[in-house]
C-alpha positions in Angstrom: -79.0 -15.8 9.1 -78.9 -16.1 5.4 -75.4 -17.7 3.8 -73.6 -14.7 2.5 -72.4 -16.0 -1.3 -69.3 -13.8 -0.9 -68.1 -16.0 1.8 -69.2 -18.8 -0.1 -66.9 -17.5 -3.1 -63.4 -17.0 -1.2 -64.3 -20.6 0.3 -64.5 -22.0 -3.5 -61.4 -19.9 -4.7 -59.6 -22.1 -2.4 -60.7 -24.9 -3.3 -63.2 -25.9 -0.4 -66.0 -28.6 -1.8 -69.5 -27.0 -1.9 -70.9 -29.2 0.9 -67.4 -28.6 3.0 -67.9 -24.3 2.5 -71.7 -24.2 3.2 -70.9 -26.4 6.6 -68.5 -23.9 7.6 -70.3 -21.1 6.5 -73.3 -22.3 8.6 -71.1 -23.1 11.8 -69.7 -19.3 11.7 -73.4 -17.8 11.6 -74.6 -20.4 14.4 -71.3 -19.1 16.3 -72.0 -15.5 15.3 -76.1 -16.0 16.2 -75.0 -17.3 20.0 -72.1 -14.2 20.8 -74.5 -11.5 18.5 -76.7 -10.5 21.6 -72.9 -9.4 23.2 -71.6 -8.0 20.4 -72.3 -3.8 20.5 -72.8 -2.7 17.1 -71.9 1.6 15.8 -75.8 2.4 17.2 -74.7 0.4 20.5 -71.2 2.7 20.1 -72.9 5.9 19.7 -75.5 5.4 22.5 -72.5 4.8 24.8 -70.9 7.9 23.8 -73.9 9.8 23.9 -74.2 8.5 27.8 -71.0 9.0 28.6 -71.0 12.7 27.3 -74.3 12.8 29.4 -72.3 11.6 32.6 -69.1 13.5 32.1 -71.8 16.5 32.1 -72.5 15.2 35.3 -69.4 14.6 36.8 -68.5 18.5 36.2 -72.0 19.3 37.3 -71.1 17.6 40.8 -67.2 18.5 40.7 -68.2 22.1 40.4 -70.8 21.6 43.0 -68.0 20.1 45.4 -65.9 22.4 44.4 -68.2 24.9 45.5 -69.2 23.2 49.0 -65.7 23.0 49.7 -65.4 26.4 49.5 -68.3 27.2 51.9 -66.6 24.9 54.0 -62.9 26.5 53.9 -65.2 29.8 54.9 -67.3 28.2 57.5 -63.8 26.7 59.2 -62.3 29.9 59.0 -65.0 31.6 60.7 -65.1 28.6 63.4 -61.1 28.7 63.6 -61.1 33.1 64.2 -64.0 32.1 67.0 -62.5 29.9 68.4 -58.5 31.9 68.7 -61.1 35.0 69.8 -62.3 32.5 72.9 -58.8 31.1 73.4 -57.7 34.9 73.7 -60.1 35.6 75.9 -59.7 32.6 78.2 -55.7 33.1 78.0 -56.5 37.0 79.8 -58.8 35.7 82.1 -56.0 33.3 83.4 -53.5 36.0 83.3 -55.6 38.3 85.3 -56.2 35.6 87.9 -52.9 34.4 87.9 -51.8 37.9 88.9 -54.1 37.8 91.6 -53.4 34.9 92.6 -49.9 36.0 92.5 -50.2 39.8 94.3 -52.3 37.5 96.9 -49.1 35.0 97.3 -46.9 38.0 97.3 -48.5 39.7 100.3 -48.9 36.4 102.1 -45.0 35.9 101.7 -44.4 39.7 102.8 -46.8 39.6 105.8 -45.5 36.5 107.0 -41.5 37.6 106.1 -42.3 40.3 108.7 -44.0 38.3 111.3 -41.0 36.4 110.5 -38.4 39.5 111.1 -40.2 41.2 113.8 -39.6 37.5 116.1 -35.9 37.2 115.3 -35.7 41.3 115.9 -37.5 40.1 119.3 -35.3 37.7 119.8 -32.2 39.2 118.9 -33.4 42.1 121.5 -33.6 39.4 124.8 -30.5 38.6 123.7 -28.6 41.5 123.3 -30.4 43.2 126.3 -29.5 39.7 128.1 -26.3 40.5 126.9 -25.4 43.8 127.5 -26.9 43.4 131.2 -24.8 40.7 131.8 -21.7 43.0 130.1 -23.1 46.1 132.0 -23.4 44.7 135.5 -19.5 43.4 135.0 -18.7 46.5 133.6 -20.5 48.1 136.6 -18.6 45.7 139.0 -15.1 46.6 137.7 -16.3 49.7 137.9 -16.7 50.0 141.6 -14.1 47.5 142.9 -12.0 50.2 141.0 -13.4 53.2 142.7 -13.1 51.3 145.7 -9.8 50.9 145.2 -9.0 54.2 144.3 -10.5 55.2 147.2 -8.9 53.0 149.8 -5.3 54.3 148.0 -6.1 57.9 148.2 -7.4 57.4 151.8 -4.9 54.9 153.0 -1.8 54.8 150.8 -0.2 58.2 149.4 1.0 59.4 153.1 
């Protein structure tokens, strides 16, 4: 890179020797010659910008295109969700109606075995009131006659 004499000047104005200004002239190009190649100049600059317009074009491309996906998904759960409550429904009233069944079907096991249940302790309570009232019945029957008899043997023997 050629010396630029405007460096050259300020370097003389203060008071720099000639040798001394063109030495550190030269050392600044060799250091700007090694870091140049990483240096971005405006054109660099405005091919950036021009890429990054180019890719925040493409980031609303794809956000409206998610955007839009998402929304096909929201609709496609929905739909899914509704199904699925519909079968739930369905399932729940198929339940119920077998648990009624199920539960007339316990009920008239109860009921029939309640009565088998009743007509043995009516049974039972029968013998032994029957049991019972013989037992009372043939006492009752012997008082009964030993009173007659009684009776009988006062009219015929005592009242004279």
């Amino acid at each position: 890179m050629a010396v630029q004499p405007k460096s050259l000047e300020l370097l003389d104005r203060a008071k720099i020797p000639s040798e001394q200004a063109h030495a550190i002239v030269g050392a600044i190009d060799v250091e700007f010659e090694a870091v140049r190649d990483t240096l971005a100049t405006k054109h660099d600059v405005s091919l950036l910008r021009k890429d990054m317009e180019g890719m925040r074009k493409d980031m609303d491309s794809l956000r409206a295109e998610l955007h839009k996906d998402m929304d096909g998904l929201r609709v496609e759960l929905r739909k899914d969700m509704d199904s699925l409550r519909v079968e739930l429904h369905k399932d729940m009233d198929g339940l119920r109606v077998e648990l009624r069944k199920e539960i007339a079907s316990t009920r008239e096991s109860l009921e029939g075995k309640m009565q088998i249940m009743r007509n043995e302790l009516l049974t039972e309570i029968y013998k032994f009131s029957t049991r019972s009232m013989r037992q009372t019945l043939a006492q009752t029957l012997l008082i009964v006659s030993m009173l007659i008899g009684i009776a009988l043997y006062l009219v015929g023997h005592g009242a004279h």
